[in-house]
N, CA, C and O atoms as a printed pandas DataFrame, in Angstrom:
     atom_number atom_name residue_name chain_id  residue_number  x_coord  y_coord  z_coord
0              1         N          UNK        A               1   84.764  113.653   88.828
1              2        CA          UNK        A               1   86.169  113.236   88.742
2              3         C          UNK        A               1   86.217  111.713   88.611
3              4         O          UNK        A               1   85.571  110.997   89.375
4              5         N          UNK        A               2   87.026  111.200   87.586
5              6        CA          UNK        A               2   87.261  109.847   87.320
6              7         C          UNK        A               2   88.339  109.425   87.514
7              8         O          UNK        A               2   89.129  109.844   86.668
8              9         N          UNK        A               3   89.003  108.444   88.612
9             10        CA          UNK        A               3   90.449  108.075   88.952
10            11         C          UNK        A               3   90.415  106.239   87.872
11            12         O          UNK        A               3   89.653  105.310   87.604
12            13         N          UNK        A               4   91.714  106.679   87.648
13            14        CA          UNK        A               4   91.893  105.357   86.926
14            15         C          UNK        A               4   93.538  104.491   87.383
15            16         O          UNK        A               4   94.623  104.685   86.836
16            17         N          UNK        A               5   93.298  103.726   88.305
17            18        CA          UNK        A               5   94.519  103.362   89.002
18            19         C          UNK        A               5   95.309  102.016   87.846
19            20         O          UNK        A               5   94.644  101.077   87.409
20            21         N          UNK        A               6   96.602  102.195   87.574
21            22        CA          UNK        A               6   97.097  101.163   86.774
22            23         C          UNK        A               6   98.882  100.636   87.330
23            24         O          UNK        A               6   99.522  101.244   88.187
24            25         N          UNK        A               7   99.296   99.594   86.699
25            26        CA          UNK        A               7  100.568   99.049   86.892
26            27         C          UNK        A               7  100.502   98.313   87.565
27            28         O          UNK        A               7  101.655   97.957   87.811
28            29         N          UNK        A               8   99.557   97.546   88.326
29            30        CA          UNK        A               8   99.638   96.635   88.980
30            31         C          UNK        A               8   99.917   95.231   88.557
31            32         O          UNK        A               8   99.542   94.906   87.431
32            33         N          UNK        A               9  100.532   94.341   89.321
33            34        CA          UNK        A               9  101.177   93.210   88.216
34            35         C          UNK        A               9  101.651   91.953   88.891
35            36         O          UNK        A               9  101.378   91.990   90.091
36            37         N          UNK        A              10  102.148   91.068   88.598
37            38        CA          UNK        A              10  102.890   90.267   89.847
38            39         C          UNK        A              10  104.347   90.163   89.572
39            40         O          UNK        A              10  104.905   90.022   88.484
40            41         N          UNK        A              11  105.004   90.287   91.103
41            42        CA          UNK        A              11  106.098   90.747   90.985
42            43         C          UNK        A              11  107.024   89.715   92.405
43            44         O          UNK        A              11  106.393   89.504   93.441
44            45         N          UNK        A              12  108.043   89.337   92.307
45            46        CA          UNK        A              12  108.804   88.473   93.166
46            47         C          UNK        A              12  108.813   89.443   93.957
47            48         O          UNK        A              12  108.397   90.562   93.657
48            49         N          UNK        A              13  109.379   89.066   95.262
49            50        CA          UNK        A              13  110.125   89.581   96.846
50            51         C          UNK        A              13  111.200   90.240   96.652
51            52         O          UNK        A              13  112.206   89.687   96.208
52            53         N          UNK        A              14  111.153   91.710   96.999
53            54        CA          UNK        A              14  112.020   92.311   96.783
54            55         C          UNK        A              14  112.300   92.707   95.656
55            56         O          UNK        A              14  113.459   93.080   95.471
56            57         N          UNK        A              15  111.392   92.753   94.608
57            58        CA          UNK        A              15  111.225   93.578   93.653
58            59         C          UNK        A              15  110.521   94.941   93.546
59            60         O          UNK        A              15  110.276   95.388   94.667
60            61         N          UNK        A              16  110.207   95.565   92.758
61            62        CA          UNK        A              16  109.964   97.044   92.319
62            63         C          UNK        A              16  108.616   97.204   91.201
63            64         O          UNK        A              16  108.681   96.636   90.111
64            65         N          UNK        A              17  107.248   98.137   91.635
65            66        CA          UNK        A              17  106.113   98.170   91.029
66            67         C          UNK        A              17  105.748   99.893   90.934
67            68         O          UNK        A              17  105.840  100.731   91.831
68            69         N          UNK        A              18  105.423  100.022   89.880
69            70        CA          UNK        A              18  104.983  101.666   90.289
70            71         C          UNK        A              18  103.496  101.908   89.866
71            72         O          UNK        A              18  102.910  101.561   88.841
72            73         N          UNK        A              19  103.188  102.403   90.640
73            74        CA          UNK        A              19  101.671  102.123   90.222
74            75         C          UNK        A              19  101.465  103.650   90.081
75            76         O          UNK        A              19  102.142  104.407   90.777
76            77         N          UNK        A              20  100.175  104.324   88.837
77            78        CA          UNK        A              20   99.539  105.232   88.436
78            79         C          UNK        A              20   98.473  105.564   88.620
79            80         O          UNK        A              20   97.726  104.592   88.520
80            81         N          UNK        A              21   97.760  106.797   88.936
81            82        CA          UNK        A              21   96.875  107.054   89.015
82            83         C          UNK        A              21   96.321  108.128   88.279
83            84         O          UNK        A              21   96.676  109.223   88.714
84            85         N          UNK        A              22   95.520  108.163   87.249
85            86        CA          UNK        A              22   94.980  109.379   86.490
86            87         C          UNK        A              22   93.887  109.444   86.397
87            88         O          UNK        A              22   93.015  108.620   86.122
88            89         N          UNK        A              23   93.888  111.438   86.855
89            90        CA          UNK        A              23   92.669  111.646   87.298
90            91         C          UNK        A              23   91.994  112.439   85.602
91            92         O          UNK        A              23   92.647  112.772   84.613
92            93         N          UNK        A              24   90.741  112.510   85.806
93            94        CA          UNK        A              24   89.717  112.802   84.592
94            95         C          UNK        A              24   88.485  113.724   84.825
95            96         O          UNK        A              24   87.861  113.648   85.883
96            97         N          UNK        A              25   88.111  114.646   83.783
97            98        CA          UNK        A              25   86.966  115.421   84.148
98            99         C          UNK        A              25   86.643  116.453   84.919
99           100         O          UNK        A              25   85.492  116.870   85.041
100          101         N          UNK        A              26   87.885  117.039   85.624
101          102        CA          UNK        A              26   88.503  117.735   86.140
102          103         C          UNK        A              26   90.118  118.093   86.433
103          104         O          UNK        A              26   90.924  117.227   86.772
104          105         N          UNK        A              27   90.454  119.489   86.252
105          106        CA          UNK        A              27   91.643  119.139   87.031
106          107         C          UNK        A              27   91.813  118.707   88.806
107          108         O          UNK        A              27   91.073  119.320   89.575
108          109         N          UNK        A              28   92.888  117.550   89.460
109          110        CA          UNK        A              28   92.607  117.402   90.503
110          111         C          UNK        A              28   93.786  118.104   91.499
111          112         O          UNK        A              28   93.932  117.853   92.696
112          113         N          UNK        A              29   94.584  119.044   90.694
113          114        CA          UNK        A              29   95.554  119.882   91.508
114          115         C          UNK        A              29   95.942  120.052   92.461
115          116         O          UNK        A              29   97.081  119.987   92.924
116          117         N          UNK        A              30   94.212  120.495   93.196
117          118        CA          UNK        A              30   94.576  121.345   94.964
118          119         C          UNK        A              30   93.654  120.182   95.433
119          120         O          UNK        A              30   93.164  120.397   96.541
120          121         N          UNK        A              31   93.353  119.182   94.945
121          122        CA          UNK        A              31   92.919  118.354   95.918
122          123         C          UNK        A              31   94.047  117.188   96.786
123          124         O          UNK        A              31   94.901  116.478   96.256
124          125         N          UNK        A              32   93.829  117.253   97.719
125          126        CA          UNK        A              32   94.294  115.727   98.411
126          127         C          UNK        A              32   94.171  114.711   97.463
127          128         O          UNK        A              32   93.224  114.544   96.695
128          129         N          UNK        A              33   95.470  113.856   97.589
129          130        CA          UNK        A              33   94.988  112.433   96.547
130          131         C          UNK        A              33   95.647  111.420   98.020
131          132         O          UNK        A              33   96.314  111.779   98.990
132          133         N          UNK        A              34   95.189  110.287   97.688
133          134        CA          UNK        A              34   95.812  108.874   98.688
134          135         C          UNK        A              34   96.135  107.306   97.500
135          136         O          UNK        A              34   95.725  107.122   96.354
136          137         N          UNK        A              35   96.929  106.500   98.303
137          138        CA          UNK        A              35   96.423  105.345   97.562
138          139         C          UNK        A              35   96.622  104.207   99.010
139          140         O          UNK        A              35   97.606  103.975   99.712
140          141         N          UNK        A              36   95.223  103.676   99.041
141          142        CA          UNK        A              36   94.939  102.584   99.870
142          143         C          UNK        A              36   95.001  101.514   99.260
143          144         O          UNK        A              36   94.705  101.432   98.068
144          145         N          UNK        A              37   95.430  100.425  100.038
145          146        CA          UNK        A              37   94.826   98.741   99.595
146          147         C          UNK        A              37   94.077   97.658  100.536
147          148         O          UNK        A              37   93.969   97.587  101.760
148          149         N          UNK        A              38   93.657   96.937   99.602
149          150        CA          UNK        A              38   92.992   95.940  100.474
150          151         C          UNK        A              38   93.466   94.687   99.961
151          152         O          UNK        A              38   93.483   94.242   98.814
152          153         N          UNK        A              39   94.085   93.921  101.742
153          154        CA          UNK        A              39   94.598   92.581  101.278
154          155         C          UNK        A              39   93.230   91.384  100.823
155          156         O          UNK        A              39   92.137   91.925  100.653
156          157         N          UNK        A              40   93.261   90.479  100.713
157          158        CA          UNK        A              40   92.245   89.455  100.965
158          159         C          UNK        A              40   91.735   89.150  102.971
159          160         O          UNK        A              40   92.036   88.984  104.153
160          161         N          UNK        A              41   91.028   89.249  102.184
161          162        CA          UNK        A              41   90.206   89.106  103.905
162          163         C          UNK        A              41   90.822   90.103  105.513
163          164         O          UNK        A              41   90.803   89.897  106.726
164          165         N          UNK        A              42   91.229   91.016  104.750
165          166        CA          UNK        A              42   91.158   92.179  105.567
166          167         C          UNK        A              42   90.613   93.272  104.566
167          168         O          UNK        A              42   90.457   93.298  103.345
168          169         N          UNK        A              43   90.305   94.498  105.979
169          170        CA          UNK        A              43   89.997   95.984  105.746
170          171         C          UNK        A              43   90.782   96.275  105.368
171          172         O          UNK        A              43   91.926   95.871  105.575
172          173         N          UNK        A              44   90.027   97.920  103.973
173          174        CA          UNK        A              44   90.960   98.541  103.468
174          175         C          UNK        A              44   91.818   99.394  104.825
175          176         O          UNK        A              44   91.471   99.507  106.000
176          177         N          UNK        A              45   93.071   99.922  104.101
177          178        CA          UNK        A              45   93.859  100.567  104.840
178          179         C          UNK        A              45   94.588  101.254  104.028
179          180         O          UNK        A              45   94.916  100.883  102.901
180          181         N          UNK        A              46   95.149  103.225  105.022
181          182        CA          UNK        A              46   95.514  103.500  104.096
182          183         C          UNK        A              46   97.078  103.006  103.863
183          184         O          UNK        A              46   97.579  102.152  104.593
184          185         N          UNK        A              47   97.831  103.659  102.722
185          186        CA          UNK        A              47   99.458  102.934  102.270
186          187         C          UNK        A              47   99.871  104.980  102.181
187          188         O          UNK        A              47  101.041  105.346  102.292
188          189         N          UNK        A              48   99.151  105.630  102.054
189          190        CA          UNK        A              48  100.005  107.306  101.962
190          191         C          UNK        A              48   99.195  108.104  101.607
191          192         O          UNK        A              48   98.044  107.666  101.629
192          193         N          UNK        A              49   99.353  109.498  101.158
193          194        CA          UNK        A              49   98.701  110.684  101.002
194          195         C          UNK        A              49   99.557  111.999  100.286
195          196         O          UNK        A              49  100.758  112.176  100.492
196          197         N          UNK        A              50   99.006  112.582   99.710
197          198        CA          UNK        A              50  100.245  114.025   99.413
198          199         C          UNK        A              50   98.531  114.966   99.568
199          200         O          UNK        A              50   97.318  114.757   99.564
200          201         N          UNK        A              51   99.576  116.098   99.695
201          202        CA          UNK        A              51   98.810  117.343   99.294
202          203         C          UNK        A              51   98.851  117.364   97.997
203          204         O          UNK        A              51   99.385  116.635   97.161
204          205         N          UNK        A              52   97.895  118.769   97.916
205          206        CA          UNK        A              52   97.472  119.187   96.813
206          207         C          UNK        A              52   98.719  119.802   96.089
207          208         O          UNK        A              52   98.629  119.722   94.864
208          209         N          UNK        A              53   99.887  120.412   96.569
209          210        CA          UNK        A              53  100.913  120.912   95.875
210          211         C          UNK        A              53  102.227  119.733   95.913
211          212         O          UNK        A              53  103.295  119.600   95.315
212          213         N          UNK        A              54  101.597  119.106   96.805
213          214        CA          UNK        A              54  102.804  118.065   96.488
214          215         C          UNK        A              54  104.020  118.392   97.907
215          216         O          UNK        A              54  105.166  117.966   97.758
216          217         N          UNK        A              55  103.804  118.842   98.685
217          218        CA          UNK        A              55  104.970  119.337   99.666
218          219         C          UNK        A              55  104.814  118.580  100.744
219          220         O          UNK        A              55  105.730  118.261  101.502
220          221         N          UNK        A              56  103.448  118.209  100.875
221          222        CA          UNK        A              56  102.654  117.544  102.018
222          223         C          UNK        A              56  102.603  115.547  101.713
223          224         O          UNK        A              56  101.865  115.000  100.894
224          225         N          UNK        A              57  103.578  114.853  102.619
225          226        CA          UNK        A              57  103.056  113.515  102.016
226          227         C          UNK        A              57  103.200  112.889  103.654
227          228         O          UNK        A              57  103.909  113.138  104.629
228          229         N          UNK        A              58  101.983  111.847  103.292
229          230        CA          UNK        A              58  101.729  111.276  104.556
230          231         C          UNK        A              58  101.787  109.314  104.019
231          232         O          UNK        A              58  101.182  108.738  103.115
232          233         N          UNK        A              59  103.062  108.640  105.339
233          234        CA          UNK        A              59  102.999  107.137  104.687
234          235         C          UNK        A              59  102.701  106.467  106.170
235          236         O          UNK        A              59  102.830  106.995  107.275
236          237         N          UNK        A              60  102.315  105.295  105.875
237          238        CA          UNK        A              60  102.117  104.509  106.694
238          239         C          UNK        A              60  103.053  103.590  107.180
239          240         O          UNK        A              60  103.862  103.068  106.413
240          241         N          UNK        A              61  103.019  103.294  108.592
241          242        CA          UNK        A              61  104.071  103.015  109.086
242          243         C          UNK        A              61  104.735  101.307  108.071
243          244         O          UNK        A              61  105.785  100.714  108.320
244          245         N          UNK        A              62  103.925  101.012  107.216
245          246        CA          UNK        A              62  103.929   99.768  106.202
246          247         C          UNK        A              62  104.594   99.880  105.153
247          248         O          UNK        A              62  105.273   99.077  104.514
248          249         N          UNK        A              63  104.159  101.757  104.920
249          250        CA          UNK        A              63  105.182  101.983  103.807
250          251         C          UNK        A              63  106.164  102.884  103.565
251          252         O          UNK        A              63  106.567  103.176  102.439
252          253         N          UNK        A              64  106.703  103.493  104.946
253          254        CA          UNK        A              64  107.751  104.051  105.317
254          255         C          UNK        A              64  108.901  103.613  105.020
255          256         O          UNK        A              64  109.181  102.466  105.371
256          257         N          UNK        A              65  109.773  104.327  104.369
257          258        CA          UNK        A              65  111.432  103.752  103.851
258          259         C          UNK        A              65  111.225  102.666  102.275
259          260         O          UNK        A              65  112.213  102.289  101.646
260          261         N          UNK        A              66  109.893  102.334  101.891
261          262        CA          UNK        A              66  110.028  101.946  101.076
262          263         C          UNK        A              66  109.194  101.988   99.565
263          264         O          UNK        A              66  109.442  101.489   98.468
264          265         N          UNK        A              67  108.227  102.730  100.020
265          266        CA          UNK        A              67  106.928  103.505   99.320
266          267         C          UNK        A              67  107.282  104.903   99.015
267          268         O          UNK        A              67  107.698  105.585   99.952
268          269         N          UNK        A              68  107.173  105.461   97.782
269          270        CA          UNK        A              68  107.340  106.927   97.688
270          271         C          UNK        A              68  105.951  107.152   96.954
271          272         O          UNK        A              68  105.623  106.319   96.109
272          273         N          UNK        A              69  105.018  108.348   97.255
273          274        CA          UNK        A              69  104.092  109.028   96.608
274          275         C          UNK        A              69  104.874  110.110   96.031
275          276         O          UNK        A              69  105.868  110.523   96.628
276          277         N          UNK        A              70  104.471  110.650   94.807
277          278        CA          UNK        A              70  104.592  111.668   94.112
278          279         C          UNK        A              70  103.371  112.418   93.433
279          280         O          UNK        A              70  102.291  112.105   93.935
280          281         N          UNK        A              71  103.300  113.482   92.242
281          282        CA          UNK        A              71  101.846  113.635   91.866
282          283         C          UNK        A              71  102.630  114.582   90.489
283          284         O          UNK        A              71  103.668  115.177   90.776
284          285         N          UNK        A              72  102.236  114.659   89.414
285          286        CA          UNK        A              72  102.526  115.346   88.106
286          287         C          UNK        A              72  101.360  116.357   88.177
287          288         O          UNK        A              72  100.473  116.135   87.353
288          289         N          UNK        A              73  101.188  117.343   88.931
289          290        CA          UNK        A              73   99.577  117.569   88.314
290          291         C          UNK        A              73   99.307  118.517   86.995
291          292         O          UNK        A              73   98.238  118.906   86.527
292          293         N          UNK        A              74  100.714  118.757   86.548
293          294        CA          UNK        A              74  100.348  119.244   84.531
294          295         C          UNK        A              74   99.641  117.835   83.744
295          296         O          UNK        A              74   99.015  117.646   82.701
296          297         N          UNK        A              75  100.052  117.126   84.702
297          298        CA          UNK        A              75   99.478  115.533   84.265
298          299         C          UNK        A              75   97.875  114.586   85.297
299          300         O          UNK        A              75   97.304  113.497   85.343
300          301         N          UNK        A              76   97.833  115.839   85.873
301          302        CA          UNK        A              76   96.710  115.254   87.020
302          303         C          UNK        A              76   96.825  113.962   87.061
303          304         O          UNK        A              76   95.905  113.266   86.630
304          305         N          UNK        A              77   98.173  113.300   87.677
305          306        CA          UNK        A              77   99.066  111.931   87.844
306          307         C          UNK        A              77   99.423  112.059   89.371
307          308         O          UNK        A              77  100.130  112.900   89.926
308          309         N          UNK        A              78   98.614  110.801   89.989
309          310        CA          UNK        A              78   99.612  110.443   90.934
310          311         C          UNK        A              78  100.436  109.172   90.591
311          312         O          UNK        A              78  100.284  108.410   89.636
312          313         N          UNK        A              79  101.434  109.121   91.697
313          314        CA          UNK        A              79  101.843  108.043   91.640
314          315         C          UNK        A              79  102.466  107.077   92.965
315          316         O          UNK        A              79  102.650  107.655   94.036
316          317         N          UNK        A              80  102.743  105.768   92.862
317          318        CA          UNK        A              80  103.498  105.221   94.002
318          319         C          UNK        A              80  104.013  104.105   93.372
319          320         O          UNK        A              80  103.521  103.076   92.909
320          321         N          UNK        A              81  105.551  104.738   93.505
321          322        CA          UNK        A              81  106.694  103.889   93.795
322          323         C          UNK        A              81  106.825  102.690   94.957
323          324         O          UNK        A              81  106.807  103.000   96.149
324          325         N          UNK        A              82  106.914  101.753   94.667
325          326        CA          UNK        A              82  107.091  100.648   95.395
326          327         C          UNK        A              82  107.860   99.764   94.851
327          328         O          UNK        A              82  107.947   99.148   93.789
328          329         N          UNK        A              83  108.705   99.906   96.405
329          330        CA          UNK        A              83  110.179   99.119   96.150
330          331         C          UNK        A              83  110.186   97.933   97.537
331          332         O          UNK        A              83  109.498   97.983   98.557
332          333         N          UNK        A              84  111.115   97.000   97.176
333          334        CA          UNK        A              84  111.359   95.843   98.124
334          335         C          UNK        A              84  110.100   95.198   98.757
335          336         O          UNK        A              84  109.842   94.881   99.918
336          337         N          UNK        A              85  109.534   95.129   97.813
337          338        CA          UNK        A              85  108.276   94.466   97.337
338          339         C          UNK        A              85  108.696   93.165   98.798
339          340         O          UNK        A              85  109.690   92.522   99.134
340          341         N          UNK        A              86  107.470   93.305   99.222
341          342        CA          UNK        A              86  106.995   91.654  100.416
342          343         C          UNK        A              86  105.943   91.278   99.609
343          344         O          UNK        A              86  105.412   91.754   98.606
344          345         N          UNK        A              87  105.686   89.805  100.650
345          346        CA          UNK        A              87  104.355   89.248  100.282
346          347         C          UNK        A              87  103.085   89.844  100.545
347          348         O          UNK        A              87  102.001   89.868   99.962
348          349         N          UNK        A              88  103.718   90.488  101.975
349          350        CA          UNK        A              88  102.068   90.700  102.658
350          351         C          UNK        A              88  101.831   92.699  101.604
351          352         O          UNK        A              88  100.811   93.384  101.684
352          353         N          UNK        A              89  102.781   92.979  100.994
353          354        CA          UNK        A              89  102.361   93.988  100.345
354          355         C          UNK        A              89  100.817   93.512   99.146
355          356         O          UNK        A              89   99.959   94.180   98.569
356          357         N          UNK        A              90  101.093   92.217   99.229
357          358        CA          UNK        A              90   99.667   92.073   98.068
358          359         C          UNK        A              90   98.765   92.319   98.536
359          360         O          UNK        A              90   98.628   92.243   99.757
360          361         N          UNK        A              91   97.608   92.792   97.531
361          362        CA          UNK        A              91   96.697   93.893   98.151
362          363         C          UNK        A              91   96.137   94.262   96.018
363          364         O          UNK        A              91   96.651   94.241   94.900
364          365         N          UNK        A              92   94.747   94.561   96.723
365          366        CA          UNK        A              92   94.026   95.155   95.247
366          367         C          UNK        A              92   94.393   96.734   95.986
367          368         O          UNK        A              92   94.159   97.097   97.139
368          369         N          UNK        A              93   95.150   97.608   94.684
369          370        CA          UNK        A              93   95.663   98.790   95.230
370          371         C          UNK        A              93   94.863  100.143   94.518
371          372         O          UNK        A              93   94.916  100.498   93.340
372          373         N          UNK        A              94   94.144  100.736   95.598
373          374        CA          UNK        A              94   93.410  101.966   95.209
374          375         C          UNK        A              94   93.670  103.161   95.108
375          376         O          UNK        A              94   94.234  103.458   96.161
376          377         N          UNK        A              95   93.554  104.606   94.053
377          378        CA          UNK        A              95   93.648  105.474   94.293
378          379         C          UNK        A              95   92.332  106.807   94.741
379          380         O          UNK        A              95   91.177  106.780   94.317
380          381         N          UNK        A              96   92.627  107.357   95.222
381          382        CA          UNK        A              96   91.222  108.425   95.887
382          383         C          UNK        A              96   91.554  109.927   95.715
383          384         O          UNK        A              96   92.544  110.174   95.027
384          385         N          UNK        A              97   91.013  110.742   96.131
385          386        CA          UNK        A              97   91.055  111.887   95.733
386          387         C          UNK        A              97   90.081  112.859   96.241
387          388         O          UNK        A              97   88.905  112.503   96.320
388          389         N          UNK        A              98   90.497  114.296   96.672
389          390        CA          UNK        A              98   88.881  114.865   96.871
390          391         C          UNK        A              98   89.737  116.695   97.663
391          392         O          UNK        A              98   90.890  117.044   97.917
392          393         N          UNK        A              99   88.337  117.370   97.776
393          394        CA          UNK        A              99   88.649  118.694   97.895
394          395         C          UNK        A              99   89.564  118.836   99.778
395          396         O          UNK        A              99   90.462  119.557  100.213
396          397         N          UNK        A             100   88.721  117.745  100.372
397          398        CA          UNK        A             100   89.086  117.609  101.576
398          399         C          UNK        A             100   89.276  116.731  102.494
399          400         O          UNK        A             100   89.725  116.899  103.628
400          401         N          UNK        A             101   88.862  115.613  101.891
401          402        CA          UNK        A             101   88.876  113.901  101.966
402          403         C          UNK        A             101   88.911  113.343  101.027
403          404         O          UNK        A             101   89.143  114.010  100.019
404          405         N          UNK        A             102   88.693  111.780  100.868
405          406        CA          UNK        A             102   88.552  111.124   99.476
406          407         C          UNK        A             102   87.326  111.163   99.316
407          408         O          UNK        A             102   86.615  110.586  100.139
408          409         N          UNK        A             103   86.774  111.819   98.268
409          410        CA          UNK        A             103   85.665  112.317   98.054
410          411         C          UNK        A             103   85.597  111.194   96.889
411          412         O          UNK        A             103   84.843  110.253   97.138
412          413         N          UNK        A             104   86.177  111.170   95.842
413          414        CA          UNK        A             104   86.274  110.540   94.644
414          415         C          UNK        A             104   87.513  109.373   94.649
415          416         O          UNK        A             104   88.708  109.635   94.791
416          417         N          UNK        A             105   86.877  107.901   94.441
417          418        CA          UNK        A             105   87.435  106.941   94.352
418          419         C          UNK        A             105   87.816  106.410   93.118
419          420         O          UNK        A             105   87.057  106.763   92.216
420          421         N          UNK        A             106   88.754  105.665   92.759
421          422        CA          UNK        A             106   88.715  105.045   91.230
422          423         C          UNK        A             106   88.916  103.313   91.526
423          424         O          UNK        A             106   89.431  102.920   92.573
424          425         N          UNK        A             107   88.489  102.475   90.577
425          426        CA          UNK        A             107   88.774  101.331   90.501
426          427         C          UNK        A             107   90.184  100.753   91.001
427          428         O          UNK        A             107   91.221  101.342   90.700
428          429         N          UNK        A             108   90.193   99.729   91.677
429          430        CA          UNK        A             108   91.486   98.855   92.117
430          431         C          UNK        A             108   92.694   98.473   91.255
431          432         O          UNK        A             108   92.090   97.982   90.301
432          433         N          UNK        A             109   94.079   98.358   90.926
433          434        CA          UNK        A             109   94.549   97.848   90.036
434          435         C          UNK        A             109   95.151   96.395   91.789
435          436         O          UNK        A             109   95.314   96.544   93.000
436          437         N          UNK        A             110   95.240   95.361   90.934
437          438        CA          UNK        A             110   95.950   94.112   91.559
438          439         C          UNK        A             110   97.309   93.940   91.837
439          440         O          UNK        A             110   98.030   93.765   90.854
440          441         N          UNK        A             111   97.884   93.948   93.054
441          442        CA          UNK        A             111   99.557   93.801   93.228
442          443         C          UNK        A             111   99.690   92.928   93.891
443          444         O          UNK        A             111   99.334   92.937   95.070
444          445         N          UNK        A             112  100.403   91.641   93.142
445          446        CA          UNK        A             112  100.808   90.280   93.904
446          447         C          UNK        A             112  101.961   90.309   94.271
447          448         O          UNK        A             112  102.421   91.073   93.423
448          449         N          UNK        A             113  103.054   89.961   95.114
449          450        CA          UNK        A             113  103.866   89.726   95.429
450          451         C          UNK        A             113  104.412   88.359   95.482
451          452         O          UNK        A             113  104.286   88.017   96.657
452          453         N          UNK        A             114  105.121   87.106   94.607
453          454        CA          UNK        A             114  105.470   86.032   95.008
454          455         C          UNK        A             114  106.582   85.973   96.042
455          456         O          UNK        A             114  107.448   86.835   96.198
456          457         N          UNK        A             115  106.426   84.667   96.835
457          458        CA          UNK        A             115  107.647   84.906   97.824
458          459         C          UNK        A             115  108.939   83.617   97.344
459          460         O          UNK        A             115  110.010   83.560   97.948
């Protein structure tokens, strides 16, 4: 499985980013997907989670009320909505994936936030 995370960009305070994730080489349907980030000079951490059907979503208390996960999987697409964009939201932003954990990682896309 190949994740390919995109949309990342720089974006003012209190603005709006949606970032993509498409998966490859499999369908990733019934798997768990997440998307974590890592700021500069901190540990990654996660930002949310869905199930495999999409009914199941898990956010972090960082991105509660303002982060939405979703997932297309006719499109083996995740995604995250991010709204009211902060500073400290900047972060290289990852997507993961897997049968029962994140088994399968994909490359970082970059989300700056100016303040």
């Amino acid at each position: 499985v190949q994740l390919q995370a995109s949309g990342g960009g720089l974006v003012q305070a209190g603005g709006s980013l949606r970032l993509s994730c498409a998966a490859s080489g499999r369908t990733v349907s019934s798997y768990v997907m997440g998307w974590f980030r890592q700021a500069p000079g901190k540990e990654r951490e996660i930002v949310g989670g869905i199930s495999g059907g999409g009914s199941g979503v898990y956010y972090a208390d960082s991105a509660k009320g303002r982060f939405t996960i979703s997932r297309d999987n006719a499109k083996d697409t995740m995604y995250l909505q991010m709204n009211s964009l902060k500073p400290e939201d900047t972060a290289v932003y990852y997507c993961a994936a897997g049968p029962r954990r994140y088994e399968f990682w994909g490359h970082g896309t970059l989300v700056t936030v100016s303040s």
